[in-house]
KOLLOPA-845146 format. One record per residue (C-alpha): x, y, z; residue number from 1; chain; residue in one letter. Coordinates in nm, 4 decimals, padded with zeros to 6 digits. Layout:
<site X="X" Y="Y" Z="Z" i="NUM" ch="A" aa="A"/>
...
***
This chain:
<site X="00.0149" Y="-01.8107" Z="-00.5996" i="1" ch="A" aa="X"/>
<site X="-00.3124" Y="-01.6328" Z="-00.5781" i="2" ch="A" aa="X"/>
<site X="-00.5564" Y="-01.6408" Z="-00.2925" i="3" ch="A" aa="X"/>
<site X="-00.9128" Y="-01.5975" Z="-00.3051" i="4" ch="A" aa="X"/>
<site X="-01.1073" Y="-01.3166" Z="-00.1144" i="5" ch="A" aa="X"/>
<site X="-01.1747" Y="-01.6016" Z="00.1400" i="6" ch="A" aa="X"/>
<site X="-00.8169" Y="-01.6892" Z="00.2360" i="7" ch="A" aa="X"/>
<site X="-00.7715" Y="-01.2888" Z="00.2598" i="8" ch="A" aa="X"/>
<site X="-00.9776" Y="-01.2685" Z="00.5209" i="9" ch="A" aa="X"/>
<site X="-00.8754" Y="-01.5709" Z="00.7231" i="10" ch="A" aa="X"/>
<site X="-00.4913" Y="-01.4619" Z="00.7157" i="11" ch="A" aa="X"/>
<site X="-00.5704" Y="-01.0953" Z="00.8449" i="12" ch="A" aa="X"/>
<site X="-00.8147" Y="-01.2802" Z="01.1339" i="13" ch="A" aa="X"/>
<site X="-00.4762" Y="-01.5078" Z="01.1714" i="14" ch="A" aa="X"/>
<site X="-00.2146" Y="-01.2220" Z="01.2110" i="15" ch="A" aa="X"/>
<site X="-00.4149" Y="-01.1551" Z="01.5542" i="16" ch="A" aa="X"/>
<site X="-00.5162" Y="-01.4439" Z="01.6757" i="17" ch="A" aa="X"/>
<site X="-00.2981" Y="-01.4116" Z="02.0253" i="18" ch="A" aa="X"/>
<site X="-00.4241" Y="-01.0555" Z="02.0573" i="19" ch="A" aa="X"/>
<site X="-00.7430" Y="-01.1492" Z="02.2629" i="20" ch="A" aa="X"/>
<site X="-00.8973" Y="-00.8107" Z="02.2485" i="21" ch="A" aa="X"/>
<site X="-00.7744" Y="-00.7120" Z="01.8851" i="22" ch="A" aa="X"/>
<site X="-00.9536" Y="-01.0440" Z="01.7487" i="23" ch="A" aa="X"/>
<site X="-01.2643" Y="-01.0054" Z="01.9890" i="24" ch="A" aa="X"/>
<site X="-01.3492" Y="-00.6301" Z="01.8726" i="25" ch="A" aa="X"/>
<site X="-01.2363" Y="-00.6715" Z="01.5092" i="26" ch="A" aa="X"/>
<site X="-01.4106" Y="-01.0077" Z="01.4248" i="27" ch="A" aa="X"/>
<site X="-01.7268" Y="-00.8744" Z="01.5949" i="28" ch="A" aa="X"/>
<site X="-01.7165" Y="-00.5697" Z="01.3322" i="29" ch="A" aa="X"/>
<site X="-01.6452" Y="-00.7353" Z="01.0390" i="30" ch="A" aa="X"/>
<site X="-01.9577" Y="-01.0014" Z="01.1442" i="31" ch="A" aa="X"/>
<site X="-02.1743" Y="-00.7345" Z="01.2473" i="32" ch="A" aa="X"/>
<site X="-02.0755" Y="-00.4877" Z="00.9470" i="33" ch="A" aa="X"/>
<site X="-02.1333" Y="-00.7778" Z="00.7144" i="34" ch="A" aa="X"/>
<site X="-02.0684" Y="-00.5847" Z="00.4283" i="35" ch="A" aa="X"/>
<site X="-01.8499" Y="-00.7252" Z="00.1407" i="36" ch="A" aa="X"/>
<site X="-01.8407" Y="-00.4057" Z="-00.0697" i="37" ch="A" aa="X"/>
<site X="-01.6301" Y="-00.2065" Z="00.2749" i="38" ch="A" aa="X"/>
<site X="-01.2480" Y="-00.3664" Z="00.2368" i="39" ch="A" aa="X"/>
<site X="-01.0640" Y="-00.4050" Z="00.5437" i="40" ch="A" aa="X"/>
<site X="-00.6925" Y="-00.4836" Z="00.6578" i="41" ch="A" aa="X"/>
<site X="-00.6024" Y="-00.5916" Z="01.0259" i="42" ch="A" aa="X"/>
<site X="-00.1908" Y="-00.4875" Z="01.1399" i="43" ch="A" aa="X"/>
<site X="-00.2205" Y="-00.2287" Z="00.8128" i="44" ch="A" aa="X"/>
<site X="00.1557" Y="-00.0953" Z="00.7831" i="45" ch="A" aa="X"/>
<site X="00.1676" Y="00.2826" Z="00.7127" i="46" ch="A" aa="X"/>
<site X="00.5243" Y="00.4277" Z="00.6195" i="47" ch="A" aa="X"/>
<site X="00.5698" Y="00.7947" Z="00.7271" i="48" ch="A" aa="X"/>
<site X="00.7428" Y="01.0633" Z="00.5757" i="49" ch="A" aa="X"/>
<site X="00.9906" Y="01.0666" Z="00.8438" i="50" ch="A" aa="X"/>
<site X="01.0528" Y="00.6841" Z="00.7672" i="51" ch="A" aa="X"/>
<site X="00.8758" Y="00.5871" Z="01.0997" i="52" ch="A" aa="X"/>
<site X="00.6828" Y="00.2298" Z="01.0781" i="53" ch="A" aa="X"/>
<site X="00.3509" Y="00.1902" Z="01.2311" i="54" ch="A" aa="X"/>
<site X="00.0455" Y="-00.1011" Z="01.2293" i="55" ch="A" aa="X"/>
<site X="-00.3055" Y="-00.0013" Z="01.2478" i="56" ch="A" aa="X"/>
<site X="-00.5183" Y="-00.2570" Z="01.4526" i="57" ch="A" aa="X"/>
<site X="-00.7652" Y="-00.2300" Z="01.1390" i="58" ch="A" aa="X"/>
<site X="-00.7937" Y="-00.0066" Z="00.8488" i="59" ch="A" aa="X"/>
<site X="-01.0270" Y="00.0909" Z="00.6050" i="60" ch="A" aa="X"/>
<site X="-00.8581" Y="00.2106" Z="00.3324" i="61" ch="A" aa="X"/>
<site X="-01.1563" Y="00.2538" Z="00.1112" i="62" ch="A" aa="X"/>
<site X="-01.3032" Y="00.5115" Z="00.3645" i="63" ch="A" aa="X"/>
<site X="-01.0090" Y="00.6353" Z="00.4837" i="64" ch="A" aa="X"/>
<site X="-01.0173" Y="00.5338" Z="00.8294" i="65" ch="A" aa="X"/>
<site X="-00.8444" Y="00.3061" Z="01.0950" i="66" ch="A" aa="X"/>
<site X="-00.9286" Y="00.2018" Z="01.4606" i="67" ch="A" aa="X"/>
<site X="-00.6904" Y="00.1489" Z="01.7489" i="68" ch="A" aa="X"/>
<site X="-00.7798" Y="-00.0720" Z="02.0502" i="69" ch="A" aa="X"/>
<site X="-00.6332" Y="00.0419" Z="02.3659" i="70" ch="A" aa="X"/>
<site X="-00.5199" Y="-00.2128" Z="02.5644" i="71" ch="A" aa="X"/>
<site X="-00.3697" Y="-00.1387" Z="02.9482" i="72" ch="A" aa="X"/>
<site X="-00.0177" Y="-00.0826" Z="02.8140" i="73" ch="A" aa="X"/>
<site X="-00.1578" Y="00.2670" Z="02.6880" i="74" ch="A" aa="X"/>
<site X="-00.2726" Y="00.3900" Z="03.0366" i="75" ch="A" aa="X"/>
<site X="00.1057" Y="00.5165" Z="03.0972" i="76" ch="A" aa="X"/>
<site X="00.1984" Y="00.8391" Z="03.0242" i="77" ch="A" aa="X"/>
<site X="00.4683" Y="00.7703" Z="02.8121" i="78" ch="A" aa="X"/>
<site X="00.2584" Y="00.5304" Z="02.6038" i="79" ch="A" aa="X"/>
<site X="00.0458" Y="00.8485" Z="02.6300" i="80" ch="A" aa="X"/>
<site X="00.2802" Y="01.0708" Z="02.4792" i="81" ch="A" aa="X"/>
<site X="00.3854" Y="00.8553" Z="02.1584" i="82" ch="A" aa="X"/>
<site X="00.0253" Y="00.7600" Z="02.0854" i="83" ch="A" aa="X"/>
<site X="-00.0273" Y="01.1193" Z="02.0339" i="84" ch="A" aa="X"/>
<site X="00.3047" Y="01.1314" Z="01.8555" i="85" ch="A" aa="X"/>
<site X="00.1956" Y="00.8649" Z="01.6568" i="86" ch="A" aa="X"/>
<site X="-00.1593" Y="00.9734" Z="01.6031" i="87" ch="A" aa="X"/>
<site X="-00.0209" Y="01.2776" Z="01.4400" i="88" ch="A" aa="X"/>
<site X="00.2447" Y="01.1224" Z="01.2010" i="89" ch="A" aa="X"/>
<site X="-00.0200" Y="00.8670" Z="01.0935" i="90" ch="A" aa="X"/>
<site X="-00.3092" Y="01.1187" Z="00.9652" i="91" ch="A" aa="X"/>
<site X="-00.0022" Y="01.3435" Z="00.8194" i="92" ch="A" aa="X"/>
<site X="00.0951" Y="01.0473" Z="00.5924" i="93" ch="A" aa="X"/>
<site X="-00.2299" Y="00.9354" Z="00.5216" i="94" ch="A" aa="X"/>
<site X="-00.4915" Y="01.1708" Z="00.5380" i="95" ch="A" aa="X"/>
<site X="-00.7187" Y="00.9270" Z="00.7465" i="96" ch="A" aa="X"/>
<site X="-00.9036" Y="00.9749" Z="00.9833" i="97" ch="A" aa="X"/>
<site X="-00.8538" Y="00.8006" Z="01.3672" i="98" ch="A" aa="X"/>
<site X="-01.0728" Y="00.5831" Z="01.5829" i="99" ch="A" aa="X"/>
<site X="-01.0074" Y="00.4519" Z="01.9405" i="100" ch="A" aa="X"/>
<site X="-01.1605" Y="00.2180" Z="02.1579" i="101" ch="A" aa="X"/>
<site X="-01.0334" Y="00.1833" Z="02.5174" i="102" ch="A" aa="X"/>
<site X="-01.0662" Y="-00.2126" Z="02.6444" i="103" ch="A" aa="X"/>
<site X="-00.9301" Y="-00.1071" Z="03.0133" i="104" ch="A" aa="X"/>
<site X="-01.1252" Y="00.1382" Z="03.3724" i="105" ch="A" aa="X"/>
<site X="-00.9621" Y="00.3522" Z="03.5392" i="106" ch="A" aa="X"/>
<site X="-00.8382" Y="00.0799" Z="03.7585" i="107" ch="A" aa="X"/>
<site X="-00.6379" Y="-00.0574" Z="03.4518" i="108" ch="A" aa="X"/>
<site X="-00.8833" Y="-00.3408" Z="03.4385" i="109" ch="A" aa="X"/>
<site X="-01.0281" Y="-00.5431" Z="03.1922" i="110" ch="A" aa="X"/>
<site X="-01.3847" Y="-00.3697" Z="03.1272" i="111" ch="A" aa="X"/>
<site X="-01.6652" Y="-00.5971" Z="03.1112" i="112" ch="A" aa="X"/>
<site X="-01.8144" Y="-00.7174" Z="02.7699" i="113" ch="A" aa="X"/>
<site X="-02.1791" Y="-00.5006" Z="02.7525" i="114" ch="A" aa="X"/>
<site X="-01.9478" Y="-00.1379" Z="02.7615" i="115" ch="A" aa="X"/>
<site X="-01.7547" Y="-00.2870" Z="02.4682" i="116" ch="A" aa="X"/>
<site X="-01.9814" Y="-00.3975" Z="02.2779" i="117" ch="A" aa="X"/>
<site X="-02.1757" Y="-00.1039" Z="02.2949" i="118" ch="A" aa="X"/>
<site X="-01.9181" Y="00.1246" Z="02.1977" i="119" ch="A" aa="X"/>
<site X="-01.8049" Y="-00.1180" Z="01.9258" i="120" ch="A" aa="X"/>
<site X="-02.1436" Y="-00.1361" Z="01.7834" i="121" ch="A" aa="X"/>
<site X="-02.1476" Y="00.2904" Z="01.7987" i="122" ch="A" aa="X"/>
<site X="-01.8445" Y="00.2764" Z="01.5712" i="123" ch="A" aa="X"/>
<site X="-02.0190" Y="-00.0021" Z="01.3535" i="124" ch="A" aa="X"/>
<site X="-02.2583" Y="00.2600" Z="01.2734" i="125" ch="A" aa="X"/>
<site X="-02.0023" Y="00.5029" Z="01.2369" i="126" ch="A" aa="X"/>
<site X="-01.8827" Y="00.2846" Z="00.9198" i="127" ch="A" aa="X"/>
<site X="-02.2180" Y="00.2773" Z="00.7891" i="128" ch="A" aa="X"/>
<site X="-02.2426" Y="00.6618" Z="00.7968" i="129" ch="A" aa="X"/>
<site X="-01.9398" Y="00.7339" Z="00.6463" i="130" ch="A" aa="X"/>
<site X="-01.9834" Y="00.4804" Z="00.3453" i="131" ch="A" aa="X"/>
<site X="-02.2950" Y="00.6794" Z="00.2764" i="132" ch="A" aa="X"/>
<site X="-02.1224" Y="00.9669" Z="00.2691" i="133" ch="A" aa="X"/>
<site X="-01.8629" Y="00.8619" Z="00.0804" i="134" ch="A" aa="X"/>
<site X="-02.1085" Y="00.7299" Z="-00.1956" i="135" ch="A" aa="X"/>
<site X="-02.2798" Y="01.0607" Z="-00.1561" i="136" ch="A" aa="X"/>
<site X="-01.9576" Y="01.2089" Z="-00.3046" i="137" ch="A" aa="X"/>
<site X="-01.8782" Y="00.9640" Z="-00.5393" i="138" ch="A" aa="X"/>
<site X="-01.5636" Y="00.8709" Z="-00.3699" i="139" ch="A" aa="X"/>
<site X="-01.6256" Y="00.5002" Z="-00.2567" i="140" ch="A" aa="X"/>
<site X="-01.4739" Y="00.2331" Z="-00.4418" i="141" ch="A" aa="X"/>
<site X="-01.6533" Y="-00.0876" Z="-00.3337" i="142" ch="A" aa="X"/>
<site X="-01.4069" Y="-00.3585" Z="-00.2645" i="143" ch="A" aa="X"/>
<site X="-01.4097" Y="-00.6263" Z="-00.5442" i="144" ch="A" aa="X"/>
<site X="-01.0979" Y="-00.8144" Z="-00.4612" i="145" ch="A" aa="X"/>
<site X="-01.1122" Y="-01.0723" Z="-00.7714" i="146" ch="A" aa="X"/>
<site X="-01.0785" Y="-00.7711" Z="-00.9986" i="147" ch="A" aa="X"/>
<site X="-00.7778" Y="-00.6045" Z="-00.7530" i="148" ch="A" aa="X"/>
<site X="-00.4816" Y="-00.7151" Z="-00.9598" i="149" ch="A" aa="X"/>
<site X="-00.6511" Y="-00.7385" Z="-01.2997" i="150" ch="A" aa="X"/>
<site X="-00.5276" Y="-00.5092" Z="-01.5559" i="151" ch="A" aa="X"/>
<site X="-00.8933" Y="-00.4608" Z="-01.6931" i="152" ch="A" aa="X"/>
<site X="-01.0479" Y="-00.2201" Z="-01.5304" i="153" ch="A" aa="X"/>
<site X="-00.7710" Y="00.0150" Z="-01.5556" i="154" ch="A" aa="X"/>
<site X="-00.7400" Y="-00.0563" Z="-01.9510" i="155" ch="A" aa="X"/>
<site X="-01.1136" Y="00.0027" Z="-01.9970" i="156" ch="A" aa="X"/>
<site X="-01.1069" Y="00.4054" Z="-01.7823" i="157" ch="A" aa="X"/>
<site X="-00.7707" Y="00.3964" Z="-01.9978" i="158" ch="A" aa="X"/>
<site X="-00.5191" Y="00.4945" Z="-01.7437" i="159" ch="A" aa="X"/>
<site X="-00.3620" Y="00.4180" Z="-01.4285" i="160" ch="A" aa="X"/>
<site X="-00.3057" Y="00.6404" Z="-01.0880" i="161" ch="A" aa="X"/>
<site X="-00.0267" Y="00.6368" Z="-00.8299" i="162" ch="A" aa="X"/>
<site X="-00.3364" Y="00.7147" Z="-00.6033" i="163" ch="A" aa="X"/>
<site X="-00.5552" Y="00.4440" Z="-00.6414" i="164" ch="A" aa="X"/>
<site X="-00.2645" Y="00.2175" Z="-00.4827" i="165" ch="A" aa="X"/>
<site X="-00.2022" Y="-00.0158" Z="-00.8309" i="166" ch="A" aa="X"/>
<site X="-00.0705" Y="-00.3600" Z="-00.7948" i="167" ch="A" aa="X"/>
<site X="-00.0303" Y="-00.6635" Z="-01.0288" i="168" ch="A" aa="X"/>
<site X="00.0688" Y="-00.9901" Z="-00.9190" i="169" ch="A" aa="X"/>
<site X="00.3282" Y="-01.0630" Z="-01.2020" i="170" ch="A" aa="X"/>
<site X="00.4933" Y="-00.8505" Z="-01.4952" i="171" ch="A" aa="X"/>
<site X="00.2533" Y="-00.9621" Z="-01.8056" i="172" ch="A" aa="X"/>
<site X="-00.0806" Y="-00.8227" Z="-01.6256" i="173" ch="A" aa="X"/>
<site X="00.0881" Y="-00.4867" Z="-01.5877" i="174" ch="A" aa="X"/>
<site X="00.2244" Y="-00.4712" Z="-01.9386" i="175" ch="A" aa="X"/>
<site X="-00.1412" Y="-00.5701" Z="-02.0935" i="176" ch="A" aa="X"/>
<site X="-00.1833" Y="-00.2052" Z="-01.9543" i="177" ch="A" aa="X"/>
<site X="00.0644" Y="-00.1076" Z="-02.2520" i="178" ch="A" aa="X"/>
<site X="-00.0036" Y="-00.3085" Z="-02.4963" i="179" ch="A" aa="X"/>
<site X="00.1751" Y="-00.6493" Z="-02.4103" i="180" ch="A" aa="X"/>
<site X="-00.0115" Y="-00.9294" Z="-02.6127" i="181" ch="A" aa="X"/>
<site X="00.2163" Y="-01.2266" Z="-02.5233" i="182" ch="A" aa="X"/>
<site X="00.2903" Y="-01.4694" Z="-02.2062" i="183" ch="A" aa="X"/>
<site X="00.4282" Y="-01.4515" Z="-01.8817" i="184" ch="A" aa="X"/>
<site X="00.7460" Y="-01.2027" Z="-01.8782" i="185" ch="A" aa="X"/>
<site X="01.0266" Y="-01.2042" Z="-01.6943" i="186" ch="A" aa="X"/>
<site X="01.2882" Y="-00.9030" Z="-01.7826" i="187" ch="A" aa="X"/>
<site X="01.3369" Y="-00.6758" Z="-01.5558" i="188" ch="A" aa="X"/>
<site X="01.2430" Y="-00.3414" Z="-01.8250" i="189" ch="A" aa="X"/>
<site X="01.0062" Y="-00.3914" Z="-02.1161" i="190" ch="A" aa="X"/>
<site X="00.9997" Y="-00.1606" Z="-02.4153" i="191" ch="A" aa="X"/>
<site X="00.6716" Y="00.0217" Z="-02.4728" i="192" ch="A" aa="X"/>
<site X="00.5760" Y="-00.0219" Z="-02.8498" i="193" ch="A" aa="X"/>
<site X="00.5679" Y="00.3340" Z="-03.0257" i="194" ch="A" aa="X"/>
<site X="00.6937" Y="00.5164" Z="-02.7084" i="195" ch="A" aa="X"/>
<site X="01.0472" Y="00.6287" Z="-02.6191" i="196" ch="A" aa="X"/>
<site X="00.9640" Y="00.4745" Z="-02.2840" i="197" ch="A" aa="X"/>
<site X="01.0192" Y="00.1491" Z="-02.0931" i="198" ch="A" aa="X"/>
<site X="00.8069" Y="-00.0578" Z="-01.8295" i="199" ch="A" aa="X"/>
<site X="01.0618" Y="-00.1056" Z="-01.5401" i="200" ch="A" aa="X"/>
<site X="01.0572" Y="-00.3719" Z="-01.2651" i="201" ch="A" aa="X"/>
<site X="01.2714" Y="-00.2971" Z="-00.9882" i="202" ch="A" aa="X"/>
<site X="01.3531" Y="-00.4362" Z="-00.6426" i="203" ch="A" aa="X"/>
<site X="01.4073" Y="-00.1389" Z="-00.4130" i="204" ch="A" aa="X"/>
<site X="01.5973" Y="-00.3123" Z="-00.1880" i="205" ch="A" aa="X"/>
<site X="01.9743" Y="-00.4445" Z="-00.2154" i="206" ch="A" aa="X"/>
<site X="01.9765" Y="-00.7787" Z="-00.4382" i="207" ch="A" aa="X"/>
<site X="02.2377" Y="-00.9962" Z="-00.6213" i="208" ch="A" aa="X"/>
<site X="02.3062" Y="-00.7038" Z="-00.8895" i="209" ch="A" aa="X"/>
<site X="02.1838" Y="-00.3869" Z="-00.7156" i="210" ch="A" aa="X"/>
<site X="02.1587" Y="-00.1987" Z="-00.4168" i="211" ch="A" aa="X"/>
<site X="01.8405" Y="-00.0056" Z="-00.5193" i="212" ch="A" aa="X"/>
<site X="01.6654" Y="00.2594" Z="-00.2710" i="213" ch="A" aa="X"/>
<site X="01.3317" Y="00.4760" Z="-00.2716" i="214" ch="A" aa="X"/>
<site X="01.3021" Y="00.7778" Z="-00.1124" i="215" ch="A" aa="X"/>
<site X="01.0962" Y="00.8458" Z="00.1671" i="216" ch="A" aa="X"/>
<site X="00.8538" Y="01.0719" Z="-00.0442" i="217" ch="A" aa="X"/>
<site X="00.8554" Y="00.8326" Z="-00.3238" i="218" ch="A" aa="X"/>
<site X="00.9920" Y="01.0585" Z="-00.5648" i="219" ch="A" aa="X"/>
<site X="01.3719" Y="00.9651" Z="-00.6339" i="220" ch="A" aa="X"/>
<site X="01.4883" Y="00.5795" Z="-00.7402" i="221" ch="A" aa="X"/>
<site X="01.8557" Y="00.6128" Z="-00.6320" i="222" ch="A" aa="X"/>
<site X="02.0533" Y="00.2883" Z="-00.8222" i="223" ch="A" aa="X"/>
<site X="02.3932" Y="00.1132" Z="-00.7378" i="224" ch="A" aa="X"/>
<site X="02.5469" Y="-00.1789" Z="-00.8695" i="225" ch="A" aa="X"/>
<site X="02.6548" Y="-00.4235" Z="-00.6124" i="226" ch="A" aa="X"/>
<site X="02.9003" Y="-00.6181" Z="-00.7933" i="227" ch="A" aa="X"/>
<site X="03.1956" Y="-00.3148" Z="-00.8526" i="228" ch="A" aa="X"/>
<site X="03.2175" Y="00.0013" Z="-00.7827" i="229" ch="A" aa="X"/>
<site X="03.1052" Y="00.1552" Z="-01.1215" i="230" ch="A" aa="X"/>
<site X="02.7824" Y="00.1521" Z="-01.3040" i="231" ch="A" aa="X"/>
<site X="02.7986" Y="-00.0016" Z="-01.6297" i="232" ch="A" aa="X"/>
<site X="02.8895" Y="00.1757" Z="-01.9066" i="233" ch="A" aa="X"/>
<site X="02.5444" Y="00.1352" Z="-02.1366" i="234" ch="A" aa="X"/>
<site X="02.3676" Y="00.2982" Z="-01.8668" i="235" ch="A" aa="X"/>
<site X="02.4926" Y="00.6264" Z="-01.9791" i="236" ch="A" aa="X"/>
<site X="02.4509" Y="00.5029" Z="-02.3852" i="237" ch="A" aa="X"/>
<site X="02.0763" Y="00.3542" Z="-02.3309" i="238" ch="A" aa="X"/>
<site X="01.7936" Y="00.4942" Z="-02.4720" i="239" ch="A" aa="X"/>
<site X="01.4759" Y="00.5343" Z="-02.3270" i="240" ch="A" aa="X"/>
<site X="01.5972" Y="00.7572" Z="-02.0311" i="241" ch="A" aa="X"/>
<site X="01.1657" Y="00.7149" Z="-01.8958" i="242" ch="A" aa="X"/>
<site X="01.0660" Y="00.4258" Z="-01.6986" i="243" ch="A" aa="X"/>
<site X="00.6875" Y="00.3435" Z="-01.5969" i="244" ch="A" aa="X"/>
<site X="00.7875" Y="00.1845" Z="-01.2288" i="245" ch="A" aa="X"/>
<site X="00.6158" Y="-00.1272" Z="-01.0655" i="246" ch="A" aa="X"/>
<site X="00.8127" Y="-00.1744" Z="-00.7880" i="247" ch="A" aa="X"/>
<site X="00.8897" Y="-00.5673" Z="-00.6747" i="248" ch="A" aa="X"/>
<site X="00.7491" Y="-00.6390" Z="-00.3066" i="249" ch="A" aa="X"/>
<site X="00.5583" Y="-00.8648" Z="-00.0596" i="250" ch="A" aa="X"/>
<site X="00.2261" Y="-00.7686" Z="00.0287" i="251" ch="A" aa="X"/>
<site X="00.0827" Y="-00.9055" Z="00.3719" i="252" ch="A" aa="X"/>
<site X="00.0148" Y="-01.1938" Z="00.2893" i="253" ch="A" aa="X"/>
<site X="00.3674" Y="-01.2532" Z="00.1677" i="254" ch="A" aa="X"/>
<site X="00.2738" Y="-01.2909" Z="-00.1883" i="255" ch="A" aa="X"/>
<site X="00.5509" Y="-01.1052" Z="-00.4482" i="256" ch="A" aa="X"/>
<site X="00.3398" Y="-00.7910" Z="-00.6466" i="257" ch="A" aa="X"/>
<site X="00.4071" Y="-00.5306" Z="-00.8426" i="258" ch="A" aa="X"/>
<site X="00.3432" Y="-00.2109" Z="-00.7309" i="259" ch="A" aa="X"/>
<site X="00.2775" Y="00.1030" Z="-00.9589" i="260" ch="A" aa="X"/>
<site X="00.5108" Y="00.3952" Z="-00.8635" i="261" ch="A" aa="X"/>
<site X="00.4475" Y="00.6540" Z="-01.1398" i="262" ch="A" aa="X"/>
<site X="00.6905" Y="00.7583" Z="-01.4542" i="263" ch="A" aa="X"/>
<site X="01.0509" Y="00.8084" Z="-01.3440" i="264" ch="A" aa="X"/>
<site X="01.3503" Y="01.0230" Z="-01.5507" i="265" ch="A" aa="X"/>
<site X="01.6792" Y="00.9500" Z="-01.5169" i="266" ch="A" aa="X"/>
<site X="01.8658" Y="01.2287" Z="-01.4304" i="267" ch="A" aa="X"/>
<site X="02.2513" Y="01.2645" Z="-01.6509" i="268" ch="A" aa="X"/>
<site X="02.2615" Y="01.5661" Z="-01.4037" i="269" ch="A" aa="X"/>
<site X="02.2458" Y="01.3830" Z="-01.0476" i="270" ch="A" aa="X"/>
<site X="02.3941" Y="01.0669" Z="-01.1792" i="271" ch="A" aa="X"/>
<site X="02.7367" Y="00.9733" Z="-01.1660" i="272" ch="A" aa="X"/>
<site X="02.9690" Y="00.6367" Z="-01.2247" i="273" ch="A" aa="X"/>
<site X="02.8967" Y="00.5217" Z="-00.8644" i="274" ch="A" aa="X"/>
<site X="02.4914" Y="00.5690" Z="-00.8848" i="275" ch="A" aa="X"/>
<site X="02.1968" Y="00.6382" Z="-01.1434" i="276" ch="A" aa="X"/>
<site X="01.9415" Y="00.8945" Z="-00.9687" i="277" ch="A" aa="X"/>
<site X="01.5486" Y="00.8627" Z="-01.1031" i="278" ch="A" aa="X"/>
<site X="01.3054" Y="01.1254" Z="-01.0421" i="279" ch="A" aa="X"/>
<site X="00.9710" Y="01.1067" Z="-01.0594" i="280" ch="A" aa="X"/>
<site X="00.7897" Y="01.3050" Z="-01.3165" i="281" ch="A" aa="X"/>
<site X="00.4122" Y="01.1544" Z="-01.2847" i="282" ch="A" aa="X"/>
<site X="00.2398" Y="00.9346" Z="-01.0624" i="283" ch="A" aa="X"/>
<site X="-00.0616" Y="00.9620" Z="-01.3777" i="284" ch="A" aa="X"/>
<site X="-00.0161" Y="00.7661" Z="-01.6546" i="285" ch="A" aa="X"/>
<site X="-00.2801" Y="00.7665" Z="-01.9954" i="286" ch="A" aa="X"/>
<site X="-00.1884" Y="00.4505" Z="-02.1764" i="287" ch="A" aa="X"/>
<site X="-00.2965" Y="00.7018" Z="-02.4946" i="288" ch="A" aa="X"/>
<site X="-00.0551" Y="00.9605" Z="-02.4766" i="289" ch="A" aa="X"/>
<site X="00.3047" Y="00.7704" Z="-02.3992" i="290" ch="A" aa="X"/>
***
């Protein structure tokens, strides 16, 4: 099921609906910011390297930056202390930069609506700014969400990039990428015409058939079979040993994508009867030189 750009934005203004402060400050930026180009997730989950899970109160991946609201919960010192802890593993897994807003006086009381609303509206300007210096540099991609999970504008700059966060919605769109003229397809590995590689589809999580697993730097596909305790013997005998990887997830709006990974080796050296181990030899792929 696809949703439109409108439905987007309506879910992430649902996820924090019963957070009055989170939905006060982050509806009045989007409103006020009123600019379609700037995309913008609320509850954003960033994945450290240390396997830690954290949600942003609302991200801007586009410029690299996210915003916290403080709410009186964060006065302690121990909420002190991981915040910082936080902070810290957040900008060393992302690279983004970190704004706060505190909603609470030194009383640990609500503060009134004018000081909000006037620091809110600062940071409003501070998303303005940084756009223009982002365009400056020629590092803004405006957010065109129709055009997010079609394989055309990738085709047409004739490659794809683990860093511009890839993602199709089914198996045929990312194929087109390769040269995949026919219909919705549902095989889990796809042979790439002319190449000694493979398009590969996996679930990296445990399933019916396999327990599969990523690694925390997204760099080694570790596979077991979960129905005995040996691998198959054709995984040894099967040629290509080189898999382009869109990974099989649910994005936050609980919709099933694809995600692109980068080009993964299978390693005879690591690998034994009980697991196949994948490393990753890309994360840049040039659809004319496979």
């Amino acid at each position: 099921m696809k949703f439109s750009k409108d439905k987007y934005i309506l879910r992430n203004f649902s996820k924090i609906k019963h957070k009055k402060w989170e939905l006060y400050i982050i509806t009045r930026i989007i409103h006020l910011l009123n600019d379609p180009e700037i995309e913008f997730v609320c509850q954003q989950l960033i994945k450290t390297k240390n396997n830690n899970r954290y949600l942003t109160d609302l991200c801007f991946p586009a410029l690299k930056l996210y915003y916290e609201i403080d709410e009186v919960q964060h006065s302690t010192e121990h909420h002190k202390i991981t915040d910082k802890i936080r902070h810290r593993e957040i900008v060393d897994a992302t690279d983004f930069l970190e704004k706060r807003i505190r909603v609470y006086d030194k009383n640990n009381d609500d503060r009134n609506l004018k000081e909000i609303n006037d620091e809110v509206d600062i940071f409003i300007k501070f998303v303005r700014k940084r756009k223009q210096e982002f365009l400056s540099r020629g590092k803004f991609n405006p957010w065109n969400y129709e055009m997010k999970y079609s394989p055309g504008p990738h085709i047409d700059r004739g490659y794809i990039d683990v860093k511009d966060n890839v993602v199709f919605l089914n198996h045929r769109d990312a194929l087109r990428c390769f040269g995949y003229k026919g219909g919705h397809y549902q095989q889990a590995v796809w042979k790439i015409k002319g190449s000694d590689k493979e398009v590969w589809f996996p679930k990296l999580y445990e399933n019916k058939d396999w327990i599969n697993s990523l690694s925390n730097d997204f760099k080694i596909i570790t596979m077991k079979s979960n129905i005995g305790p040996k691998l198959p013997k054709h995984m040894w005998e099967h040629k290509p040993t080189m898999f382009i990887v869109f990974a099989h997830y649910k994005n936050l709006l609980g919709q099933v994508v694809y995600k692109f990974l980068g080009e993964f080796h299978l390693s005879l050296e690591e690998s034994d009867t009980s697991q196949a181990i994948f490393i990753r030899k890309k994360t840049k792929i040039y659809f004319d030189n496979l």
